[in-house]
ZAKEKOL-620646 format. One record per residue: residue in three letters; x, y, z of N, C-alpha, C, O, CB in turn. Coordinates in pm, whole numbers, plus 50000, padded with zeros to 5 digits. Atoms other than C-alpha are relative to their C-alpha. Glycine has a CB too. Layout:
N
ALAXYZXYZXYZXYZXYZ ...
***
This chain:
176
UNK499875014450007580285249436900499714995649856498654999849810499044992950101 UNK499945007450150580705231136538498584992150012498144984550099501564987649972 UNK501485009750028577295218136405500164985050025499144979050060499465000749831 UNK500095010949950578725184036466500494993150106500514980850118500164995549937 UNK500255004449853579495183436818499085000850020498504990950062500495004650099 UNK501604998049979576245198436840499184988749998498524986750100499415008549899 UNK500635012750084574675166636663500484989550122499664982850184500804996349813 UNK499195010249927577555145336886498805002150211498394994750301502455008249990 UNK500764997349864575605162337203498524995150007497884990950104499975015750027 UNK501454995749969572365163337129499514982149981498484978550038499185014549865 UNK499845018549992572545120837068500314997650137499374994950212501394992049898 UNK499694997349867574565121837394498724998750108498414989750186500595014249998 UNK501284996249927571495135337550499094990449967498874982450058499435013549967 UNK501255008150051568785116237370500164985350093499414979750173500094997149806 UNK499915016549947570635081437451499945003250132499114996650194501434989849963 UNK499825002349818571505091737839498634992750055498594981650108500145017950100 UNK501175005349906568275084537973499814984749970499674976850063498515008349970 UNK499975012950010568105053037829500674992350043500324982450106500034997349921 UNK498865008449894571595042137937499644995450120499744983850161501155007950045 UNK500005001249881570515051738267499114988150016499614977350047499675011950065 UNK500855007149982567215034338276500104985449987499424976950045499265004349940 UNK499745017850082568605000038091500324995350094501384998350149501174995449876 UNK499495012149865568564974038369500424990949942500024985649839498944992950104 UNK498575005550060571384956838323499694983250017500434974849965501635006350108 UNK500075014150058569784922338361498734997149937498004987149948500234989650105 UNK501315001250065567054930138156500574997149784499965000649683498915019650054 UNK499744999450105568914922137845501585010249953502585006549891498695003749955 UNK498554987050000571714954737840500964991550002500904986950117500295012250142 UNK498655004449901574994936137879500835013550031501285022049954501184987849910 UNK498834986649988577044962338045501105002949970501555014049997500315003350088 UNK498894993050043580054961637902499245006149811499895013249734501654986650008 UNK500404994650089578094970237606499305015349958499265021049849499504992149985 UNK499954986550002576795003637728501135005950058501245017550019498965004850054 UNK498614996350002580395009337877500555006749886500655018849868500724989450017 UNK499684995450098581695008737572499485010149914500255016949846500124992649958 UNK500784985050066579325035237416499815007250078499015014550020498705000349936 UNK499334993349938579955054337678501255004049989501325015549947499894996750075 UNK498944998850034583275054737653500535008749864500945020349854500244988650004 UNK500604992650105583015059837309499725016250024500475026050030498724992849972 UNK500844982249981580985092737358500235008450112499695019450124498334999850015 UNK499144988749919583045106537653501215005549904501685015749954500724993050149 UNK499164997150054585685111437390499725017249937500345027749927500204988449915 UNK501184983350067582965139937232500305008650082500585019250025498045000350005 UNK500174989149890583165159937547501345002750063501645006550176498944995450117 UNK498244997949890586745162737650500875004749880500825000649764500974980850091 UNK499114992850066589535186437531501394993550010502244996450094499975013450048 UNK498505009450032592515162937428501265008549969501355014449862499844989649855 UNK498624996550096596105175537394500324999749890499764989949843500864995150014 UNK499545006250139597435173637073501064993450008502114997350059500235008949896 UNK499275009350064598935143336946500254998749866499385000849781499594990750028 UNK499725003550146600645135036639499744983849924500034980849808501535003349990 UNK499535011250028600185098436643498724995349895497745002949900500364991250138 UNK500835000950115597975082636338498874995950080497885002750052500464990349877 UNK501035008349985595565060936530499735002250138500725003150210500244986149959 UNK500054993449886593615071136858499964983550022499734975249935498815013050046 UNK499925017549986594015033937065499235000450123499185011150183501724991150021 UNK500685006549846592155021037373500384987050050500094977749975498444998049994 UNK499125008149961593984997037568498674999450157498055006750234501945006850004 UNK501085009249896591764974737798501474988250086502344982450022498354986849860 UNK498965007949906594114954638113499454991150014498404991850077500465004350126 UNK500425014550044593524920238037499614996149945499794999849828499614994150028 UNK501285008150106591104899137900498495001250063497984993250142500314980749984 UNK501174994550001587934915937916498864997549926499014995149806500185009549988 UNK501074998050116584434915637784499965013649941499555013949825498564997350051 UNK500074990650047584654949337728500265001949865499485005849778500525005650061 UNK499224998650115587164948537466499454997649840499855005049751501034991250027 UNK500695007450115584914926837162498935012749986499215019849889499284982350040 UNK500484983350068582134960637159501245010749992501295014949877498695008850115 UNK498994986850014584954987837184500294997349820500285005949731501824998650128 UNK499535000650118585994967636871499165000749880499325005549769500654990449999 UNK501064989550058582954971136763499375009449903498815008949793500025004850039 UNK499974981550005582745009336768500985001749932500665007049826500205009850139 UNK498864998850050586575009136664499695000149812500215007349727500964987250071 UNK500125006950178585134991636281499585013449950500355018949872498574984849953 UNK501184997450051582355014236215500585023450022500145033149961498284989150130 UNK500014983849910583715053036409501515003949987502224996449920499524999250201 UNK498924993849988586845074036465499695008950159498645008950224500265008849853 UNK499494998449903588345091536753500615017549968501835017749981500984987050026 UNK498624987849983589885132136709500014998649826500965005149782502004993750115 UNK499925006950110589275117936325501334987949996501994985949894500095011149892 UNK499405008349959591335093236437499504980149945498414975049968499885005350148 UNK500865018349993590705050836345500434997250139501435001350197500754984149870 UNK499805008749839590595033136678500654984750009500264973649973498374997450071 UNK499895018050004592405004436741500084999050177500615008150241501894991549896 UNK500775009249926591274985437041501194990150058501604981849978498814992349904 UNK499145009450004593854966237215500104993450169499745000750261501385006849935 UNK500145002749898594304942937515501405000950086502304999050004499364988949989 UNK498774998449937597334946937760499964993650123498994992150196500375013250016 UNK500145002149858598604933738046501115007950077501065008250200500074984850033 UNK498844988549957601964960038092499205012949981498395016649896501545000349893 UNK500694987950043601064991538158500905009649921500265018049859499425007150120 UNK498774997750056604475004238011499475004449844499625015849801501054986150014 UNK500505000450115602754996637657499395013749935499745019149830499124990250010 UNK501034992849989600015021837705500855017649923501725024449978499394998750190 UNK499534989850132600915051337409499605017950021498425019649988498974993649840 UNK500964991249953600095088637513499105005049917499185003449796500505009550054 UNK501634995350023596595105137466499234989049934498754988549821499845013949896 UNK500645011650014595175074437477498914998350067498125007750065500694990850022 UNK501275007149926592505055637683500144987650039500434978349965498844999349924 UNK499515012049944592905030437913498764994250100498215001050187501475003450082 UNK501455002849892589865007038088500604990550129500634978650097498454989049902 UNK499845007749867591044992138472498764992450034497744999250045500335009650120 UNK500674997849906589034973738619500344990250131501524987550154498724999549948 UNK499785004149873588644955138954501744991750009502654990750092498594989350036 UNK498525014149966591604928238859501305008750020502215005750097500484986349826 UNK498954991949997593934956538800500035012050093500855020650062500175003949880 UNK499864987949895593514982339083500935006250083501065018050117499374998650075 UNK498804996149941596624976039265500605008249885501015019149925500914987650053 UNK499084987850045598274994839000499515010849962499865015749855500774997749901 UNK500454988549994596455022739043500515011850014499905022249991499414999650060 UNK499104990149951599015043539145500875000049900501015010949844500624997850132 UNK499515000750159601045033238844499485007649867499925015049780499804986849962 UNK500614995650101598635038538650499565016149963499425021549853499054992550008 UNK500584988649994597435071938769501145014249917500775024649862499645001250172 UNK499084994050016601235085638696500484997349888501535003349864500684999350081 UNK499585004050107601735071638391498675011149898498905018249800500034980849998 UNK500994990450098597805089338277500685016449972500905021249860498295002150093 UNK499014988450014599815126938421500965003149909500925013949850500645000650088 UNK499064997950073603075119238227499215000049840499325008849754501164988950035 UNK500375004050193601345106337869498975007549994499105009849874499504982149933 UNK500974998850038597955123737866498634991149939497814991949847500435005949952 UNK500815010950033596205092337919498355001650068498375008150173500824986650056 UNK501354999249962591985090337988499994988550067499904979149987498965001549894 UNK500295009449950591755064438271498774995550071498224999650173500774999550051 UNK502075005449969588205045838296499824991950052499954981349991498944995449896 UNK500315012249937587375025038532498874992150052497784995850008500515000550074 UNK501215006949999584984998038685500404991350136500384979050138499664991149849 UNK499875006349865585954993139094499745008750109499885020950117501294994650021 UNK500274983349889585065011039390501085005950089501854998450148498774997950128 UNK499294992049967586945038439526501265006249882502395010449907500394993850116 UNK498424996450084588905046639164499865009050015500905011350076500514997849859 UNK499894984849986588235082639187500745003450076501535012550054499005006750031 UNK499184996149900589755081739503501684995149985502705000650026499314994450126 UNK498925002450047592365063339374501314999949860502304993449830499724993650031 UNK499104990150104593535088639062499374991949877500174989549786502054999750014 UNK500495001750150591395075238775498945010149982498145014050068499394984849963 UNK500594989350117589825099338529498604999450043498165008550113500214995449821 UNK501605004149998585925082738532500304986050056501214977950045499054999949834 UNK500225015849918585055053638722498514999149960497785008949972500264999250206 UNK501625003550009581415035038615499644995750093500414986450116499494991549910 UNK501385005149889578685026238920499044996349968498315001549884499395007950079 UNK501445005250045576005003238929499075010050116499245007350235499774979650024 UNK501025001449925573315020539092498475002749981497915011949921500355005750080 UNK500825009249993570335001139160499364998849828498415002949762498955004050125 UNK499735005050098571484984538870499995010749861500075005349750499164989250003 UNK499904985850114571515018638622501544997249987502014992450090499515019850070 UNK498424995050019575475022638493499875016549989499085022449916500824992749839 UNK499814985649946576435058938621501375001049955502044991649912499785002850169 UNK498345000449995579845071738595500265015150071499455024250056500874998349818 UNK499284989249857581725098638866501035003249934501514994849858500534993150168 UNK499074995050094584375121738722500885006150080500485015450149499505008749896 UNK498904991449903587745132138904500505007249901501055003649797501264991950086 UNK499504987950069588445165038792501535006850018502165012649930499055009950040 UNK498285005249967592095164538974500714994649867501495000949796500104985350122 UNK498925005650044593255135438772499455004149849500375007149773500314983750049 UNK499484994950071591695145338484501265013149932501905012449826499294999049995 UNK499674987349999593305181338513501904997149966502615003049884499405008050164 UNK499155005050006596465161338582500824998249840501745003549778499584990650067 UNK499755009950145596515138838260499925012649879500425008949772498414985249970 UNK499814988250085596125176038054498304997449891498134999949772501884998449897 UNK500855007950078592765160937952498635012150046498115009450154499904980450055 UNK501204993849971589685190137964498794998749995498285001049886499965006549967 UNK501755004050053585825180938019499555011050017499905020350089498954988650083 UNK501244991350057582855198537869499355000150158499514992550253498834991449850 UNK500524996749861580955213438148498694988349926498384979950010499615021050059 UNK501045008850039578095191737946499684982750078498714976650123500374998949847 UNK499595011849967579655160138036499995000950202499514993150284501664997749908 UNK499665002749864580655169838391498445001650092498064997950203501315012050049 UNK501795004849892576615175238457499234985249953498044984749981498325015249953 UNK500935009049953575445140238392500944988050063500824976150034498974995449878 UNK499445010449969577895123338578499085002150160498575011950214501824999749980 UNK500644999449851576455112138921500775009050083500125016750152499974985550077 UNK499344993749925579245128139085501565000849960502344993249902499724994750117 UNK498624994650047582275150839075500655001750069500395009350161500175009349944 UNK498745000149861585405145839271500765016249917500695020649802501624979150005 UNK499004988150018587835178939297501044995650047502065002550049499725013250062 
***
């Protein structure tokens, strides 16, 4: 492992517990550890290769999420990648080996979406219950009020997208 995944992990680690612990109405806003999450699942997963200049994250609608991602986008990179940060409401748009955040408003196209992550090599992250079951990548959980996140190893496997066995032990739970 390269001394600076190493570094990328061993942060990883340090922050988790905190993530977990941060009660989310104690100050945390959650789309704000989302997004650094997000962020730092990128560390742990074996991406296809792309040629395209700029790694993007495409958020479905108008989100809070989107204003930290952009954030992270100023300051970080992606694959050495710049991040651009963008909001959508087609999923058509969505560019492969990308990253895409669903959440509750957009679920019906879940099935869209899930076949569109397969064809492009897209990372689909979500924030409703039952996405695992319904072909997204990571789905986030409140529980009792901690942000968690559950990892379908299917749709990643699908999307051509490989996680670190690192990653796949602190998720609460792993769909096959």
């Amino acid at each position: 492992m390269q001394l600076r995944a190493k570094i990328y992990f061993i942060l990883f680690i340090l922050l988790y517990p905190f993530l977990l612990n941060s009660q989310m109405n104690d100050g945390a806003k959650v789309e704000n550890v989302m997004a650094v999450y997000i962020y730092n699942f990128t560390k742990f997963l074996e991406w296809p290769q792309n040629e395209s200049e700029n790694f993007n994250i495409y958020v479905l609608g108008n989100n809070p999420l989107t204003e930290p991602l952009e954030v992270i986008a100023e300051k970080e990179k992606i694959l050495n990648k710049s991040i651009i940060v963008s909001e959508i409401t087609e999923i058509e748009k969505i560019t492969p080996g990308s990253i895409v955040f669903i959440d509750s408003k957009f679920q019906s196209k879940s099935n869209d979406i899930s076949a569109l992550a397969s064809e492009k090599n897209i990372l689909t992250v979500s924030s409703f219950n039952d996405a695992v079951e319904k072909g997204m990548c990571i789905n986030f959980v409140l529980d009792d009020k901690k942000l968690r996140f559950e990892i379908n190893l299917k749709a990643l496997e699908n999307a051509g997208i490989k996680p670190n066995s690192k990653l796949l032990s602190l998720a609460v739970k792993v769909f096959n």
